[in-house]
VOGU-3710 file (C-alpha; in Angstrom, 3 decimals, decimal comma):
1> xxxxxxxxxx> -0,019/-50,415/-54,976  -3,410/-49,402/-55,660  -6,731/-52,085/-54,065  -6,862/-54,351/-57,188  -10,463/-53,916/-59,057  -12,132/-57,442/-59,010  -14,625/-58,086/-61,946  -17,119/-60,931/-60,925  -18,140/-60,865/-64,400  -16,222/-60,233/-67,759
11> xxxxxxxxxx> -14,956/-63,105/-70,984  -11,086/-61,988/-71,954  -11,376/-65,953/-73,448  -14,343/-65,588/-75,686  -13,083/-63,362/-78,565  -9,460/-65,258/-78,822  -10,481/-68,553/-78,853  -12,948/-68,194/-81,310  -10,162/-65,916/-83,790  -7,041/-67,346/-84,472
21> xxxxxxxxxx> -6,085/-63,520/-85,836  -6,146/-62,602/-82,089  -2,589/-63,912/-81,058  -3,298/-64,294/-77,135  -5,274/-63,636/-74,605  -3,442/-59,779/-73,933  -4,282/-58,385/-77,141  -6,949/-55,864/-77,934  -7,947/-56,189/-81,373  -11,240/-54,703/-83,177
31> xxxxxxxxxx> -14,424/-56,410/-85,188  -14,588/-56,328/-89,035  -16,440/-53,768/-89,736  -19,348/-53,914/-92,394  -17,159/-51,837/-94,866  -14,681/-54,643/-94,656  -17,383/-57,628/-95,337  -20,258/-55,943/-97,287  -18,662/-53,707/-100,470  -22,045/-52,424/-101,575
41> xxxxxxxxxx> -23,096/-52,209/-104,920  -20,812/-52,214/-107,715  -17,898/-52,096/-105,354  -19,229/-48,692/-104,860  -19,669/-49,008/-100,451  -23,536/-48,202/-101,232  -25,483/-51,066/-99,583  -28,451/-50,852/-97,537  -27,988/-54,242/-95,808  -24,848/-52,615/-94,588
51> xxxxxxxxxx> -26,652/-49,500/-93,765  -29,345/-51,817/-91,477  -26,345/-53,781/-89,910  -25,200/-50,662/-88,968  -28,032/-50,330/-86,682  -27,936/-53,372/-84,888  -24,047/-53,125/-84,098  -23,483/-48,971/-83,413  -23,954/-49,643/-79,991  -22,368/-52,393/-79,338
61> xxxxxxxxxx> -18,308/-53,674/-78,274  -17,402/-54,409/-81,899  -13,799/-54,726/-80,014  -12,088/-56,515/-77,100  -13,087/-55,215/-74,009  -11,072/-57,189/-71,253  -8,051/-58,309/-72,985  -5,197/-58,411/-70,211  -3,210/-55,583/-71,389  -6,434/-53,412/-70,626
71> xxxxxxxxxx> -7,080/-55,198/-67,815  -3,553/-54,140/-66,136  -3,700/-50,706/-67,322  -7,192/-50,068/-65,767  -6,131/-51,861/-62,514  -8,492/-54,879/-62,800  -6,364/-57,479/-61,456  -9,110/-60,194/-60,000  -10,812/-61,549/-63,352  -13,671/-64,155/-62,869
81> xxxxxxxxxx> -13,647/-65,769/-66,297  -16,871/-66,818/-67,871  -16,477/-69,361/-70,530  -19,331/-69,277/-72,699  -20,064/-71,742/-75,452  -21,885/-70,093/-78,044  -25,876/-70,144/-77,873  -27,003/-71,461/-81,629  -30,175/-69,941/-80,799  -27,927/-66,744/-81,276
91> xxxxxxxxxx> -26,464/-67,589/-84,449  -29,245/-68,280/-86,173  -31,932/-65,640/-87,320  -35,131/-66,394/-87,007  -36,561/-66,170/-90,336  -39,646/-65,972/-91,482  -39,374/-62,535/-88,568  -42,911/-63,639/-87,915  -43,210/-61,331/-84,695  -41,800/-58,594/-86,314
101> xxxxxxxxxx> -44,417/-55,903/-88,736  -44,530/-56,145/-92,169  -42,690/-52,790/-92,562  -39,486/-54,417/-90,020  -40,075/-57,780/-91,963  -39,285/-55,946/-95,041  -36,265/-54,806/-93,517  -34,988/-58,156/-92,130  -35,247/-59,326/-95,155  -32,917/-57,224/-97,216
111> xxxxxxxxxx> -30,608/-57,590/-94,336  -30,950/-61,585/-93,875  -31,604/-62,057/-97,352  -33,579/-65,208/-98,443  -30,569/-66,400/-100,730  -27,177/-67,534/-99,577  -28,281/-67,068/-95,741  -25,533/-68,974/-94,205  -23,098/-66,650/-95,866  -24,983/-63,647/-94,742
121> xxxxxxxxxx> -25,629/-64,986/-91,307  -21,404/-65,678/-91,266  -20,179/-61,824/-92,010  -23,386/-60,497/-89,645  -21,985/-63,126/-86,506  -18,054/-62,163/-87,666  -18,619/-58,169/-87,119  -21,057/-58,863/-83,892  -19,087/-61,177/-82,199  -15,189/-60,508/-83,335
131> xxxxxxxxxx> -15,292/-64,762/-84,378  -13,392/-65,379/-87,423  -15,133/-66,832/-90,548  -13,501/-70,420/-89,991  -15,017/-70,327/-86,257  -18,053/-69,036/-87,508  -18,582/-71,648/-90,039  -17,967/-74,490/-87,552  -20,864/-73,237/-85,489  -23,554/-73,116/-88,768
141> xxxxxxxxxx> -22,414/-76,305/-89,461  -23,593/-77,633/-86,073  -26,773/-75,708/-86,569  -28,085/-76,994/-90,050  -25,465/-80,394/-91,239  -25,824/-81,672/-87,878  -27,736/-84,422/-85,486  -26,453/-83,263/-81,978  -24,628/-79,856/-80,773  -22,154/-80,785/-78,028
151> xxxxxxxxxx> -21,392/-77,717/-76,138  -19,407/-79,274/-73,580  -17,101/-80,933/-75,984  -16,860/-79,034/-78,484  -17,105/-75,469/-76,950  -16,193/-75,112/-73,296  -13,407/-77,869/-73,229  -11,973/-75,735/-75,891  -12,222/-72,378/-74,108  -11,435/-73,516/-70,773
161> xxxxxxxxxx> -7,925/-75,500/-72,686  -7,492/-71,935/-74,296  -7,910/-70,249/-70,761  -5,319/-73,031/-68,808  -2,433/-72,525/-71,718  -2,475/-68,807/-70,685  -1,680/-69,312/-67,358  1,519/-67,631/-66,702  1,762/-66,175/-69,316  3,113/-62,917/-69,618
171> xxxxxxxxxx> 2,151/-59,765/-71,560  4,087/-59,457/-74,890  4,509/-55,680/-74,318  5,442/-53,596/-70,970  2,300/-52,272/-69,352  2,275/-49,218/-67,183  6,193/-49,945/-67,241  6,070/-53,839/-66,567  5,738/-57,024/-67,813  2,091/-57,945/-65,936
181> xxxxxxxxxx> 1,401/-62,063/-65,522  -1,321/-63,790/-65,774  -2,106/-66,653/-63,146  -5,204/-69,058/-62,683  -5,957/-69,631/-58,916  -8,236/-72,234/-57,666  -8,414/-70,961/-54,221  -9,016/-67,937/-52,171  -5,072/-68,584/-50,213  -3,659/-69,092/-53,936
191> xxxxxxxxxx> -5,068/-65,255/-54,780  -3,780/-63,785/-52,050  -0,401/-64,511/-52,855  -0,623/-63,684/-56,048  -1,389/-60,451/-55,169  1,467/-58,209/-56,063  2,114/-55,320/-59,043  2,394/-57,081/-61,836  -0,130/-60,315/-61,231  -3,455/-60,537/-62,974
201> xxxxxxxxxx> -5,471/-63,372/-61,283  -8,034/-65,458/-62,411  -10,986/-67,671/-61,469  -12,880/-69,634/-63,632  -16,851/-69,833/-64,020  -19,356/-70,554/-66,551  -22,299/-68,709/-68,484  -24,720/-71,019/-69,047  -25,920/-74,099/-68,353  -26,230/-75,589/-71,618
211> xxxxxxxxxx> -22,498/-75,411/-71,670  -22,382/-78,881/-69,664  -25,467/-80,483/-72,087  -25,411/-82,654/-75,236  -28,404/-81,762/-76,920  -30,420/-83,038/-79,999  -30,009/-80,633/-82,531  -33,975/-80,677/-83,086  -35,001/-80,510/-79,410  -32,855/-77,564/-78,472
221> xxxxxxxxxx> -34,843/-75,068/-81,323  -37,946/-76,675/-80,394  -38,314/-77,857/-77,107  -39,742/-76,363/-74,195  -38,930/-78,257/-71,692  -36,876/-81,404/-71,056  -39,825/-82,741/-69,911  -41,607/-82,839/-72,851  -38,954/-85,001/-74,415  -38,821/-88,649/-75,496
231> xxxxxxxxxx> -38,097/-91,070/-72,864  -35,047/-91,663/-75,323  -33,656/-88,358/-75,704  -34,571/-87,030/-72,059  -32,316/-89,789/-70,359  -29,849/-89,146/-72,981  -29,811/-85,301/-72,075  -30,004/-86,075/-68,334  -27,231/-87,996/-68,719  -24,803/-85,598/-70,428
241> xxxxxxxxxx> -25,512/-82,814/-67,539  -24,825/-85,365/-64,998  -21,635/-86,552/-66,690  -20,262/-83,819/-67,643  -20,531/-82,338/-63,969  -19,148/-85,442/-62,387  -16,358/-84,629/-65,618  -15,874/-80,865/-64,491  -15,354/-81,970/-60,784  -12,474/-84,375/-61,714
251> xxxxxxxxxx> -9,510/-82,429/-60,944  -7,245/-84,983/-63,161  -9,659/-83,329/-65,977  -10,289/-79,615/-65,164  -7,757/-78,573/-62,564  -9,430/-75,139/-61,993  -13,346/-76,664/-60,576  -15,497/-72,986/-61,580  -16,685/-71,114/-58,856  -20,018/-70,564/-60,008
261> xxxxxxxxxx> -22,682/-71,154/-63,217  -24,899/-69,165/-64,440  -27,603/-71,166/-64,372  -29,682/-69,525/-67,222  -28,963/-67,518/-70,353  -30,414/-65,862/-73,065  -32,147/-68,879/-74,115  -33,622/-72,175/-73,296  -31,580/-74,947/-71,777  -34,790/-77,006/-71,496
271> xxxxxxxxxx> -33,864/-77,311/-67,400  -34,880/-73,734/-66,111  -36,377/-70,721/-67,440  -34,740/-67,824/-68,638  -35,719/-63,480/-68,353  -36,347/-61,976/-71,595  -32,748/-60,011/-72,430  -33,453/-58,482/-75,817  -34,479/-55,144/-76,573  -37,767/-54,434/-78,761
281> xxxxxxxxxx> -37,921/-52,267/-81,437  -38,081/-48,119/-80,903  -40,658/-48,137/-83,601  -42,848/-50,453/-85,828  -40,161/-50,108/-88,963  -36,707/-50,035/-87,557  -36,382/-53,931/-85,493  -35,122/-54,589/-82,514  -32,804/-57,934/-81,423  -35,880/-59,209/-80,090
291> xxxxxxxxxx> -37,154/-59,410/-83,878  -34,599/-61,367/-85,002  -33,393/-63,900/-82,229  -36,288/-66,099/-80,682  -35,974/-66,313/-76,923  -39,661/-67,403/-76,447  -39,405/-71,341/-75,605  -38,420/-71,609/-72,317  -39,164/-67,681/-71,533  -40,329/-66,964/-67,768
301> xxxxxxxxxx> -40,810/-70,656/-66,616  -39,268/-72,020/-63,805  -36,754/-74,550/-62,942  -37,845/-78,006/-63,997  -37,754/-81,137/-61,513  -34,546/-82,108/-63,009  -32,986/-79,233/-63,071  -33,929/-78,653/-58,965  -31,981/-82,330/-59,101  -28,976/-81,185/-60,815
311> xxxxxxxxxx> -28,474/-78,599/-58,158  -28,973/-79,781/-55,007  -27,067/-83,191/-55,809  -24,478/-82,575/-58,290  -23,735/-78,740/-58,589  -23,850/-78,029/-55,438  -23,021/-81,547/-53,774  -19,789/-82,189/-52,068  -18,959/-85,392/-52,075  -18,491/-85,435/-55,238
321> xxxxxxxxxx> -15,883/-82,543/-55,468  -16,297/-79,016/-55,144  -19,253/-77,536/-55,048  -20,470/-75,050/-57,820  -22,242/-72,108/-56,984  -25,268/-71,022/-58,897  -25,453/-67,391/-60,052  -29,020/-66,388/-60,386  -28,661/-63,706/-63,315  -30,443/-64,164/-66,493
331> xxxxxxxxxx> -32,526/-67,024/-64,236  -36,684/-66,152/-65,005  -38,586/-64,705/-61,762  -40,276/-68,193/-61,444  -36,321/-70,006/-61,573  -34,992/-67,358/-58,877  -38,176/-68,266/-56,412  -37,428/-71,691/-56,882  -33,905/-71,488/-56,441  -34,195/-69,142/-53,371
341> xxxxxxxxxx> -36,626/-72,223/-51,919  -33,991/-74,090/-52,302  -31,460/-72,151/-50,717  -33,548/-71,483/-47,674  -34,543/-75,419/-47,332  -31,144/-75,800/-47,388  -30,060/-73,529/-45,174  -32,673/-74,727/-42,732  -30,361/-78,388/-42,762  -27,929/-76,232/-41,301
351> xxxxxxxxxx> -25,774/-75,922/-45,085  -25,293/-71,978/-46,066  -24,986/-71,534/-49,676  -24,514/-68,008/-50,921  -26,419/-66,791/-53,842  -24,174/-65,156/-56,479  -25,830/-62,552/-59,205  -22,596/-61,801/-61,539  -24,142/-58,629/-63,710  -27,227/-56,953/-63,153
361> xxxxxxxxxx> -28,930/-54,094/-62,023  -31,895/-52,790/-60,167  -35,538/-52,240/-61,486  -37,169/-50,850/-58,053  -39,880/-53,438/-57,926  -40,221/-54,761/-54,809  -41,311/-58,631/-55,512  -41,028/-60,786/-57,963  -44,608/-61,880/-57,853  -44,877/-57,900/-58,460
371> xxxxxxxxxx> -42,521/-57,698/-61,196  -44,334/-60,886/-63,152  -47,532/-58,400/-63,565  -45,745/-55,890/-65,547  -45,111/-57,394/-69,601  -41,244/-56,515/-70,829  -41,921/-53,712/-73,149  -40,352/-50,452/-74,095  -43,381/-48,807/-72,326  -42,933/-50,215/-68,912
381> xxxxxxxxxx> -39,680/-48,266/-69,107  -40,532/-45,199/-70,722  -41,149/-43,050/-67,455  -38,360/-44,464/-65,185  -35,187/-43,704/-64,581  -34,020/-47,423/-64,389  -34,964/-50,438/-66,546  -38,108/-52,237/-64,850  -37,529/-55,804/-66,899  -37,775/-58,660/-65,118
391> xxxxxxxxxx> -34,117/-59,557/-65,883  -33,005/-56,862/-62,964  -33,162/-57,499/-59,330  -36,081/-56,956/-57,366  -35,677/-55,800/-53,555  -37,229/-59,145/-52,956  -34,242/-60,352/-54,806  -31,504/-57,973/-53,263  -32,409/-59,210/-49,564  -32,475/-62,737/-50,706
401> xxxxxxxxxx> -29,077/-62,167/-51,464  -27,651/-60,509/-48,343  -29,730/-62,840/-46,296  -27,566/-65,707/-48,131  -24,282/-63,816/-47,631  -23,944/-63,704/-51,210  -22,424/-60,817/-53,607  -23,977/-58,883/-56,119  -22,352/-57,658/-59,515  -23,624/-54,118/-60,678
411> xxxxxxxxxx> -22,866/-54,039/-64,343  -21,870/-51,541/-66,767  -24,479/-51,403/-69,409  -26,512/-49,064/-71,478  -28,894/-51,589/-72,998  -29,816/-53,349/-69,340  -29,851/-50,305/-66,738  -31,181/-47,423/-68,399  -35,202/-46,764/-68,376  -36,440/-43,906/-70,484
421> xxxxxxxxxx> -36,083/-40,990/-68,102  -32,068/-41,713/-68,136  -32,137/-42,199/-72,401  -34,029/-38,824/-72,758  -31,528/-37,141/-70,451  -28,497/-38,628/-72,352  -29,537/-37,707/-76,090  -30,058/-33,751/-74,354  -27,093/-33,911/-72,762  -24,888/-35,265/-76,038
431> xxxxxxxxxx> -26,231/-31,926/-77,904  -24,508/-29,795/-74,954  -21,028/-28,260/-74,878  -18,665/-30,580/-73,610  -21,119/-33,857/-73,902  -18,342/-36,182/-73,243  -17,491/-35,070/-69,587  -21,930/-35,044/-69,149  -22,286/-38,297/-70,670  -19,584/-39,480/-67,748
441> xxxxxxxxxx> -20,789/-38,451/-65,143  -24,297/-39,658/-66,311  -23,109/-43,044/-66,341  -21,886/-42,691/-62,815  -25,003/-41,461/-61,490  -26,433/-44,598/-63,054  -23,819/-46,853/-61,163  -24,319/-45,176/-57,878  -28,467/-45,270/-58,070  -28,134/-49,206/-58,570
451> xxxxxxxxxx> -25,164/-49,226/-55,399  -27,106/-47,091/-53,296  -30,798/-48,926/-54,079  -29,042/-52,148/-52,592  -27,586/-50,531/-49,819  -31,218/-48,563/-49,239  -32,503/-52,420/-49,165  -29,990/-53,988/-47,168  -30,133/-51,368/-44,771  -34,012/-51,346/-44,380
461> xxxxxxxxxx> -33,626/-54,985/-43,937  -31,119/-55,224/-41,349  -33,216/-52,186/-39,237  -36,185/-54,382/-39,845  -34,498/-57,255/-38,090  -32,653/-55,394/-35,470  -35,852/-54,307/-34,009  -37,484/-57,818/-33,729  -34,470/-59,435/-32,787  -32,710/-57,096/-30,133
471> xxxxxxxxxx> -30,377/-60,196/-29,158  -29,272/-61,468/-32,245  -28,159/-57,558/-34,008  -26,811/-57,505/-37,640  -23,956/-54,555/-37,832  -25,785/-51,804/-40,420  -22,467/-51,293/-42,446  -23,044/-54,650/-43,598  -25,549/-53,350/-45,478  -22,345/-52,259/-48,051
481> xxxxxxxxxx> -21,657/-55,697/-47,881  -23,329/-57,400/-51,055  -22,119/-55,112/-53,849  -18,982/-55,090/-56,392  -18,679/-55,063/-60,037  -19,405/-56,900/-62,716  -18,552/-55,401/-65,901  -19,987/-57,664/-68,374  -17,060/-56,598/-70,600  -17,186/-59,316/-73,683
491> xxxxxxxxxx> -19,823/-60,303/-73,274  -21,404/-58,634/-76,992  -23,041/-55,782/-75,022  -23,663/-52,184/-74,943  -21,276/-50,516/-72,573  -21,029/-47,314/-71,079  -19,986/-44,922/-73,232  -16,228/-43,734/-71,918  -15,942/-46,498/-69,692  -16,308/-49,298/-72,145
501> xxxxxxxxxx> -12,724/-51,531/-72,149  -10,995/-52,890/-69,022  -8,230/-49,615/-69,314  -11,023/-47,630/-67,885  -12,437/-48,997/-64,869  -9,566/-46,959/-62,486  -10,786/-43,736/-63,943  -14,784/-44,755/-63,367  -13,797/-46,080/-59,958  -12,483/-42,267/-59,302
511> xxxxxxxxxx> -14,876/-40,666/-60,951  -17,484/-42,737/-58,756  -16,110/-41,471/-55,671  -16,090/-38,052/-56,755  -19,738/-38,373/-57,644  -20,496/-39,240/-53,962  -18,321/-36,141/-53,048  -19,755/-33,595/-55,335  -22,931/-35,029/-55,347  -25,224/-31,857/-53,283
521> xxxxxxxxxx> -22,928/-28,986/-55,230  -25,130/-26,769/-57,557  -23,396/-27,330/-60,011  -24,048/-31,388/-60,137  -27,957/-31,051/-59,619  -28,521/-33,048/-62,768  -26,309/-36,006/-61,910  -27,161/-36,103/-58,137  -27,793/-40,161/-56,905  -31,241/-40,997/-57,307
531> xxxxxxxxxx> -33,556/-43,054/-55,377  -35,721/-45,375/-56,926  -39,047/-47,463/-55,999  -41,348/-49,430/-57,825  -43,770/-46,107/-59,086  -41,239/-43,305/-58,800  -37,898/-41,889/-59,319  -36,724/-39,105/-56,895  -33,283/-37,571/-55,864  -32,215/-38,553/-52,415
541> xxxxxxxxxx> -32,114/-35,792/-49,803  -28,266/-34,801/-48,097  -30,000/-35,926/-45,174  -30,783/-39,690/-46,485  -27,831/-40,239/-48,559  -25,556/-38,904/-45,499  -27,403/-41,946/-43,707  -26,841/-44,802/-46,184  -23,243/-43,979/-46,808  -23,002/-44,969/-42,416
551> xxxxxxxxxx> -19,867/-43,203/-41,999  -18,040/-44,243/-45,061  -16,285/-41,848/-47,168  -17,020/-41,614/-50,697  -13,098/-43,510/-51,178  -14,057/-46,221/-48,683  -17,665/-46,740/-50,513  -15,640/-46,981/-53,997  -12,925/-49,575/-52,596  -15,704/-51,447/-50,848
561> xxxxxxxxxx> -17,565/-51,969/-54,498  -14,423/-51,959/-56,643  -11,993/-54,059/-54,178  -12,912/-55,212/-50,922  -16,520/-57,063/-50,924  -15,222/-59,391/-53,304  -12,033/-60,387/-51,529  -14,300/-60,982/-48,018  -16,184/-63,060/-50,248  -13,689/-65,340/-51,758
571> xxxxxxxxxx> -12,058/-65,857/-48,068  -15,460/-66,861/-46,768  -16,407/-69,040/-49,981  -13,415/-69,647/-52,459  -11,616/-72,050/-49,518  -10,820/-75,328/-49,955  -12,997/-75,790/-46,523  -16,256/-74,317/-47,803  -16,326/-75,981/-51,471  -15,007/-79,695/-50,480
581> x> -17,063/-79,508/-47,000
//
C-alpha cells in the first residue's frame, strides 16, 4: 500500500448535508447550473443575468470535490473534516453595491435584481454552493424573518450529526476494486489502526468561530466588535461561546472533541479580526466578490479581550476536556500577533501549544508589521509571482510556526496563491500546443515555490540558531518538518485546474516529485521552483535548491508533504496525553 495522503484541510460534509439530492457522504454530484435555474427570455436561454453569473462561478468547484469515493481513488485516506456553518454575511448580497462603480453597480443590479431578491439570491447560492433550494431557503429565512441566527444549533450540530451517522459506512460502489470504509477517530492510536487498504479516516475540526456563537441577528451585520455591544446582548453572546465550548467538550454530547478551530473566517465573529479573502474586480465594469459580499466590519483588527479569554481558558484549557487547537488561517495580521503572544507567554509557563495554519500559502513578506503597509489590491500583486495579501503567511509567520512545532497546510488554489507574474504566464501558456500538460506542471511549480519558501525559512532559522546556540543544535532536516497539504477542496474555491477533486491528488503528488527531478532540464526552464522575497521573484540556482532539499530525494520530499509530517504530528498532538494534560 501506497503512504496515505493526509488533507489537514478539505469539507466532504458541507455539500451533503445541506442537499438531500446528494444521497451520502461518497457521492460526487455537480451544481445546477445557470441553464438549469435561469431560462432566459422567452424560454429562449438568452439572459444576461445568467451571462454575469457566469462570471462569478466559471472558476469555481460548481461540484463535489472530496466526496469519499474521490477521496479513495486519489489515495487521500487521512481527512480532517471542517464543519462549517454557513456565514449569512455570505448569503446575502450587499445591495445598494455602494463600493462598487456605477458601471459594476449597473451590473449587480441586473444580476441581483431589485425585485424578488430572495428568489434571486436562492438560485445564485444553489449553483455557488451545490445547497438545495429547501436548505437555501432555511438560511434567508434566518437572515431577514428572524431575531437570532444560532449557528451552533442549528448548523454545526447538524453537520457534525450528518458527519457521526457516516461513520462506518461503506462506499455504495467498489473503488479501485474494493469496498473503502469510512471511520471517525478521535485519537492519534485509533488512526493508526485504522490504517489499512480500504480505510478512509477522519478527524473532526471546525471553520469558524462563529460556529459555537448565538448571535443577534442585528449585531452580527452591524457590529464591529463585541465590545461595542449592549451590556444585554454582549453577556448573552459571551455566554453562548462559553457554553457551547463547555457543550463541544462533553463527550456524552460530541464524542469526536475537534482537533482544531479556525479561529477566523471570511467575516466578522465580533471576537477577532479577520484578512480580507475576496478578490477585487479586474476592471472598473466587470465586479469582483469583493463588490458584492461586505467583509469590512471586523476587517484587519485584532483579537478582542474576550476572545484572548475564550482561548486561553476554554479552547485551549484542559480541565475542562480536551483542548482545541487554534488554526491561525483567515486570522487578520493584528489576531495572528496576538495569538502568537499568547502562545509564547504560554509557552514560557512551561505549556507548548502548536500553532496549526490548515490552507494557505506564502506572500514573501517578511513581517507582519511589513505586510500591514501594503493595502490588498490587485496592484500589490500585479508584478509577483505569488499573492502578497495579507491572508498568506509571512516568514515572520512561517517561523512562528516551526518554533511552535506546529504544521502548515499549503493549499491548492488559483484565487489565493497566484500573483500576476504566475496569471500572465498561465493565459500564454493555455494558447500553446498541448496547454493542459503546461497548465500542470504550472500548478506544480506553484506548490513547490510555497514548499520550498518554508523550507528556505525554516532552514535560515534553524542555521540562525545553531550558531548562537552551539549546545542546544536543532537537526536542519527539520526544516521539512512544518509542511503538508491542505487542499481546501469544498470549500467554494477556485482550484487548480487538473488537480481540482480528491481523485487527483496521487497524480499531483507524482507529478510534484517529478518537478523536483526534472526541475534544471532545458526543457523545464519555464516551470523551474522559484524563490521568492518580499521585492522579487527569482529561480533558485542547482546549487541552492540542491541545499534545501538536505539530502532528500524528490520521493522522500513528496511523502514528507503528502504523508509523513502530518502523521508525526498527530502522534505528538492528537494523544489522549497531550489534549487531556
Amino acid at each position: 500500500m501506497k503512504k496515505p495522503i493526509g488533507d489537514l484541510h478539505c469539507h466532504p460534509s458541507l455539500k451533503p448535508v445541506n442537499n438531500s439530492s446528494i444521497k451520502d457522504i461518497w457521492t460526487y454530484k455537480k451544481n445546477l447550473t445557470t441553464k438549469a435555474l435561469f431560462k432566459g427570455l422567452f424560454g429562449l436561454g438568452i439572459s444576461p443575468r445568467k451571462w454575469a453569473i457566469n462570471l462569478f462561478v466559471r472558476d469555481m468547484a460548481t461540484y463535489t470535490q472530496s466526496n469519499l469515493e474521490d477521496c479513495f481513488e486519489g489515495d487521500n485516506r487521512l481527512l480532517f473534516l471542517a464543519i462549517y456553518p454557513p456565514e449569512r454575511p455570505f448569503l446575502k448580497p450587499d445591495r445598494p453595491f455602494d463600493k462598487a462603480t456605477v458601471k459594476q453597480r449597473f451590473v449587480l443590479s441586473r444580476v441581483f435584481g431589485i425585485q424578488l431578491k430572495r428568489h434571486i439570491d436562492n438560485k445564485i447560492i444553489r449553483i455557488l454552493t451545490g445547497f438545495s433550494r429547501e436548505r437555501v431557503n432555511e438560511y434567508l429565512k434566518s437572515i431577514y424573518d428572524t431575531e437570532y441566527i444560532d449557528y451552533f444549533n442549528d448548523d454545526f450540530v447538524k453537520e457534525y450529526k450528518y458527519i457521526e451517522d457516516s461513520h462506518l459506512s461503506s462506499s455504495p460502489n467498489q473503488v479501485k476494486f474494493q469496498k473503502p470504509t469510512f471511520r471517525l477517530v478521535s485519537n492519534y492510536q485509533e488512526y493508526v489502526e485504522t490504517v489499512n487498504a480500504n480505510n478512509i479516516a477522519g478527524i473532526i475540526t471546525i471553520e469558524g468561530m462563529h460556529a459555537l456563537a448565538k448571535y443577534k441577528n442585528e449585531n452580527l451585520f452591524n457590529a464591529k466588535t463585541i465590545d461595542s455591544l449592549s451590556a444585554t446582548d454582549k453577556a448573552a453572546l459571551k455566554a453562548s461561546f462559553i457554553n457551547n465550548v463547555a457543550n463541544l467538550k462533553d463527550k456524552n454530547q460530541f464524542a469526536y472533541t475537534p482537533l482544531f478551530i479556525t479561529f477566523s473566517h471570511h467575516f466578522n465573529n465580533l471576537i477577532s479580526g479577520h484578512a480580507k479573502s475576496f478578490a477585487d474586480s479586474k476592471n472598473r465594469t466587470i465586479p469582483g466578490f469583493a463588490d458584492v459580499f461586505n467583509q469590512t466590519n471586523g476587517l484587519d483588527l485584532g483579537i478582542t479581550s474576550f476572545g484572548k479569554t475564550i482561548i486561553k481558558n476554554h479552547l485551549l484549557a484542559r480541565d475542562n476536556g480536551s483542548r482545541i487547537l487554534i488554526d491561525t488561517k483567515h486570522m487578520s495580521l493584528q489576531s495572528r500577533d496576538d495569538y502568537a503572544t499568547i502562545i509564547k507567554s504560554l509557552k514560557a509557563s512551561g505549556d507548548h501549544v502548536p500553532i496549526v495554519c490548515s490552507h494557505t500559502a506564502i506572500n514573501g513578506i517578511k513581517t507582519r508589521d511589513e505586510a500591514a503597509q501594503r493595502e490588498d489590491t490587485n496592484t500589490l500583486d500585479k508584478k509577483s509571482y505569488v499573492s502578497r495579501w495579507d491572508i498568506n503567511i509571512t516568514d515572520q509567520d512561517i517561523i512562528d510556526i516551526f518554533e511552535s512545532d506546529g504544521v502548515i497546510g499549503v493549499c491548492m488554489h488559483d484565487g489565493r496563491m497566484p500573483g500576476g507574474k504566475f496569471k500572465k504566464l498561465y493565459k500564454g501558456l493555455t494558447r500553446q500546443f498541448k496547454p493542459d500538460e503546461s497548465v500542470k506542471r504550472l500548478h506544480a511549480q506553484m506548490f513547490l515555490t510555497n514548499v520550498f519558501h518554508i523550507v528556505k525559512i525554516n532552514l535560515e532559522n534553524i542555521r540562525n540558531h545553531n550558531a548562537n546556540n552551539p549546545n542546544n543544535l536543532i537537526a536542519e532536516i527539520d526544516a521539512w518538518k512544518t509542511i503538508c497539504l491542505g487542499s481546501d477542496n469544498d470549500g467554494i474555491v477556485d482550484p487548480f485546474d487538473h488537480f481540482n477533486t480528491a481523485n487527483t491528488l496521487d497524480d499531483f503528488k507524482h507529478r510534484v516529485a517529478k518537478a523536483i527531478t526534472l526541475n534544471f532540464r532545458p526543457y523545464w526552464k519555464t516551470f523551474r521552483v522559484i524563490s521568492v522575497d518580499q521585492n522579487s521573484c527569482t529561480f533558485f540556482s542547482e546549487d541552492q535548491l540542491t541545499d534545501l532539499m538536505l539530502g532528500l530525494s524528490p520521493e522522500e520530499i513528496a511523502d514528507k508533504v503528502f504523508s509523513d509530517n502530518l502523521d508525526v504530528f498527530l502522534s505528538k498532538y492528537f494523544t489522549d496525553g497531550y489534549l487531556n494534560g
